[in-house]
C-alpha positions in Angstrom: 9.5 28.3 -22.9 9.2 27.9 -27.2 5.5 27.5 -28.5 6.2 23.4 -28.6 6.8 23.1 -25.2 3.1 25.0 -24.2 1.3 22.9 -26.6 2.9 19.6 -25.2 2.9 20.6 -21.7 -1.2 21.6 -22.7 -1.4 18.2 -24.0 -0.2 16.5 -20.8 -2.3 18.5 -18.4 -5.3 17.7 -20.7 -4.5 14.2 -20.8 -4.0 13.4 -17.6 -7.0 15.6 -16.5 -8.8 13.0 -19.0 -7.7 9.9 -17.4 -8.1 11.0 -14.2 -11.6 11.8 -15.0 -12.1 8.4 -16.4 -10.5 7.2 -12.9 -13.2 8.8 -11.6 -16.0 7.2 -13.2 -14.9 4.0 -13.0 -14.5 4.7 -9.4 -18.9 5.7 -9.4 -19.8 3.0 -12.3 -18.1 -0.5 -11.0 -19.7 -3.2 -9.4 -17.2 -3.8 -6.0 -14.5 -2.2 -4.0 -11.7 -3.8 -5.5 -12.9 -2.9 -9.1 -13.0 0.8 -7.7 -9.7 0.3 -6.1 -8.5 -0.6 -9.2 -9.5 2.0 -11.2 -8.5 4.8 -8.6 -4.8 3.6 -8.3 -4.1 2.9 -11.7 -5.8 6.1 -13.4 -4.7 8.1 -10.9 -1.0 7.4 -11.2 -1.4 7.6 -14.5 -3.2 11.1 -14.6 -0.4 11.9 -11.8 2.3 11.1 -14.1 0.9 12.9 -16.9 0.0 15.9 -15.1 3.8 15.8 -13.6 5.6 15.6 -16.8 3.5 18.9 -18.0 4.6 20.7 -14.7 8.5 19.6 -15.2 7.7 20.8 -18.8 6.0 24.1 -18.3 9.0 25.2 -15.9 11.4 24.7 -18.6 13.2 22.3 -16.2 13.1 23.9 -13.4 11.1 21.5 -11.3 11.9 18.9 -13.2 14.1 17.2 -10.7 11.0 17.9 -8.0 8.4 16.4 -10.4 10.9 13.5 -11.0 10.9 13.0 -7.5 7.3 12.9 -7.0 6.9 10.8 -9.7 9.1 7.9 -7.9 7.2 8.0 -4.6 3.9 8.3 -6.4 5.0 5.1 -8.6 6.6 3.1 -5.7 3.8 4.0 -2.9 0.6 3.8 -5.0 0.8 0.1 -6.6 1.8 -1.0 -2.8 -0.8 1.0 -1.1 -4.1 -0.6 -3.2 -1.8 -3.3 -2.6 -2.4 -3.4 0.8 -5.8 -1.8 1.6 -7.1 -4.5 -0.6 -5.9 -7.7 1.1 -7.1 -5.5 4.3 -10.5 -5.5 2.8 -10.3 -9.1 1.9 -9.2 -10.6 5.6 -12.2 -8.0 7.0 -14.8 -10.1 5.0 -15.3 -8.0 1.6 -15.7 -10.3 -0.9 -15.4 -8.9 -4.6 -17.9 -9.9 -7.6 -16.8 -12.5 -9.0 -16.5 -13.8 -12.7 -15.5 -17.1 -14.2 -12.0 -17.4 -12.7 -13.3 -17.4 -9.3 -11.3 -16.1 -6.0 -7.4 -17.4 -6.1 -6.8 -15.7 -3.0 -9.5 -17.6 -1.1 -8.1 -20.3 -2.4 -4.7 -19.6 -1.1 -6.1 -19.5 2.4 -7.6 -22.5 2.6 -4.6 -24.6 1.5 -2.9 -22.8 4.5 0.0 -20.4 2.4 
């Protein structure tokens, strides 16, 4: 592995050690569980991604395929997972904070879809 590849694959890990971190926060500083869902799923895919391009890096592509594959189940099952733990939460009775735009999936119940 050349000096540009370290300092790139340092880069990565530091970044996505960053966003997760920032992941993590918004998961202790907002207001609801969807909020927190939110911030979990998407920071942590994108920390996850980060942190899996410096390991396929680092290796000198030898586990790139392996982080490649990672990468596509983490990006396929995440988004559906929040997805679904979230309209879970709503059908239980957890209602999230609402702002000006109001609840469009309440909505959406009540007109029978």
């Amino acid at each position: 592995m050349n000096e540009v590849q370290a300092w790139l694959a340092s880069l990565l890990v530091l970044a996505g050690a960053l966003i997760s971190l920032l992941g993590a926060i918004g998961v202790l500083r907002l207001p609801d569980s969807y909020s927190r869902m939110h911030a979990a799923s998407k920071a942590g895919v994108l920390g996850a991604v980060l942190l899996l391009g410096a390991v396929a890096l680092a290796s000198s592509g030898e586990l790139a395929l392996e982080a490649l594959l990672g990468l596509l189940i983490l990006l396929a099952s995440a988004p559906l997972a929040a997805h679904a733990v979230a309209r879970a939460a709503h059908r239980a009775g957890i209602r999230p904070t609402l702002g000006r735009l109001g609840d469009d999936l309440e909505r959406s119940h009540q007109k029978g879809e």
